[in-house]
N, C-alpha and C positions, 0 to 999 in steps of 0.2 A: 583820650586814653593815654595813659602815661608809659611813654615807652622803657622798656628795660634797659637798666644797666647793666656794663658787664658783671656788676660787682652782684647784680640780680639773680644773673646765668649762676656765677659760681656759688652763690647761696641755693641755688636749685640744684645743683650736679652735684653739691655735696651731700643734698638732702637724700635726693637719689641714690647715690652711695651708700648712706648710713641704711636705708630700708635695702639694697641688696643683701649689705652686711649682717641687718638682723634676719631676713630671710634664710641664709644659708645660717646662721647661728640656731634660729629658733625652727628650722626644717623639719620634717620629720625624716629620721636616716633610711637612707637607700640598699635593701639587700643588694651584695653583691658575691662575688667568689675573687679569687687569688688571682685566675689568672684575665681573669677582667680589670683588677687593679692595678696589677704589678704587670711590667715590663722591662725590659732592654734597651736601651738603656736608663736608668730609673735613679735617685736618691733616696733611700725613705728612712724613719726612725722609729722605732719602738720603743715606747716610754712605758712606765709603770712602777704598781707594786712589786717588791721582791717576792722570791717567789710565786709568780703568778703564771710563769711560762709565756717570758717573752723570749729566750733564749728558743725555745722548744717552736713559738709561732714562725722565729725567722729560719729555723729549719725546714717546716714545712714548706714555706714560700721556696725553699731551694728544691725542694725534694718536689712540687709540683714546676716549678718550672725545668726540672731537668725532665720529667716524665714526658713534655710539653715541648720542648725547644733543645734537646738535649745537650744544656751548659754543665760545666763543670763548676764549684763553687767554692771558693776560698773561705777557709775557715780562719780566720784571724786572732793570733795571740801579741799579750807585749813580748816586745823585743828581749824582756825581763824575764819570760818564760824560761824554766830548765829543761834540757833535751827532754829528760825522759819523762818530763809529765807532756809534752809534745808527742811522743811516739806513745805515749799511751795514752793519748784523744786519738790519733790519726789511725789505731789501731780498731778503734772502737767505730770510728767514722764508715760511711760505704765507701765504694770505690772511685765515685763521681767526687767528693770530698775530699779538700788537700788544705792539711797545718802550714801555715804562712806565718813570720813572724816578719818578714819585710814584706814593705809596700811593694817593692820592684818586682816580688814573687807573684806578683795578682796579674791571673793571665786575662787576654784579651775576651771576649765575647762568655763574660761568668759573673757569675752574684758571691758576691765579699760580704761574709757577714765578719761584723764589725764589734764583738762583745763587749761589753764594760767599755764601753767607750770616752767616756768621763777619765779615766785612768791615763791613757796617753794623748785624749784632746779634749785636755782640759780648759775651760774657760779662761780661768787664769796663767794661761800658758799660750793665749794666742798667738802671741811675736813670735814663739819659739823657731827656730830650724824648722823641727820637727811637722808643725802646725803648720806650717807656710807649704812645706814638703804636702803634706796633704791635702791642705786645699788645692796645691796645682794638680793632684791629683784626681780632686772630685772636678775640677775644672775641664779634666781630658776625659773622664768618665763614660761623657756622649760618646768620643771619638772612637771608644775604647768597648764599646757596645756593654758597659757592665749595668749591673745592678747593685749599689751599692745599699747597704742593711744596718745600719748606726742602733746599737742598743744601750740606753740605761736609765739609768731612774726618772730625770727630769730633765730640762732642758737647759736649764741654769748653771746645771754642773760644766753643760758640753761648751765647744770653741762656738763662738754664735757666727763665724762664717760656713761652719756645718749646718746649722739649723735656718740658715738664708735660702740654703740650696737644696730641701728637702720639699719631695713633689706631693710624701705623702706622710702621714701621720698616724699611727698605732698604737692604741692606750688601752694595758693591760689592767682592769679596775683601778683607775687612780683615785687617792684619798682624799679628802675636803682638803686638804693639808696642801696636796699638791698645788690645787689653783691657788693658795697663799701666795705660795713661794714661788709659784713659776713666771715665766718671762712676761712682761704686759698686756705683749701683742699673741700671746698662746692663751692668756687666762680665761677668754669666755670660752675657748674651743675646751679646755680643760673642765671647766666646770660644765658646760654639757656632756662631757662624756661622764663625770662623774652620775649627772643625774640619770641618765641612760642605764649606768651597772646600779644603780641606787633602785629604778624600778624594775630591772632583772632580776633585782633580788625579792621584790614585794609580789613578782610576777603577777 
């Protein structure tokens, strides 16, 4: 009997690898609820079509985790925001809800949703201040008991040390187009969810 090599082992551990990888790719998905997903402290991203109510999902996830753990939850605008289109979200918002246009305003033990996110962490702007400011942020996140809530169209747009540090993933009907253009390491999880909303619709 011919004994193995290491170089055997690692041909086998990789093989093993790739059938975990197509297991959870080709799985069939797991019902679940909000507050079985999401936690404190947590990263996660919502990605999608425009208009499909990703904005509206990451309010929910605040609105059941405040019912749940009673956090408060920072609504996040650019710094580029004008007052009074500020006080007229914050106006509209409930009372556990608070307009932030600084990172240093996001309080301890609360969920940050994080809109348009592509706008001030952008890909192409990863070295920035600003960028680096924020990933020490998601970096203290744990310590800081939040939930942090990153939304926008694709992944490509965003800083990809945001998208390293995300626990969970959120795809509002994405389009065949998406998996195109998205990140390498995200395209099969993209195109299964495409085909997921593609037989929701043939129900």
């Amino acid at each position: 009997m011919t004994k193995k090599t290491f170089l055997d082992k690692l041909r086998n551990w990789r093989k093993d690898k790739e059938e975990q990888y197509a297991r959870t790719i080709m799985g069939k998905p797991e019902r679940s609820t909000i507050l079985k997903l999401f936690r404190l402290p947590d990263v996660s991203l919502i990605m999608g079509s425009r208009r499909y109510g990703k904005t509206a999902t990451a309010h929910k996830i605040a609105e059941d985790m405040h019912k749940s753990k009673k956090v408060r939850t920072m609504v996040h605008l650019p710094p580029t925001a004008p007052q009074e289109t500020r006080q007229r979200i914050q106006k509209l918002l409930p009372d556990y809800m608070k307009v932030t246009t600084k990172k240093e305003e996001w309080e301890k033990n609360s969920v940050v949703i994080y809109d348009e996110a592509a706008q001030t962490a952008h890909a192409r702007r990863t070295q920035s201040g600003a960028a680096v400011e924020l990933d020490n942020l998601i970096g203290i996140s744990g310590q800081r008991n939040q939930l942090l809530i990153f939304i926008c169209h694709h992944s490509k747009k965003l800083d990809p040390n945001i998208v390293r540090e995300v626990n969970h993933i959120i795809w509002k009907r994405p389009t065949y187009a998406y998996q195109l253009f998205e990140r390498d390491e995200l395209s099969d999880f993209t195109m299964k969810a495409f085909d997921y909303f593609a037989g929701l619709r043939k129900g």
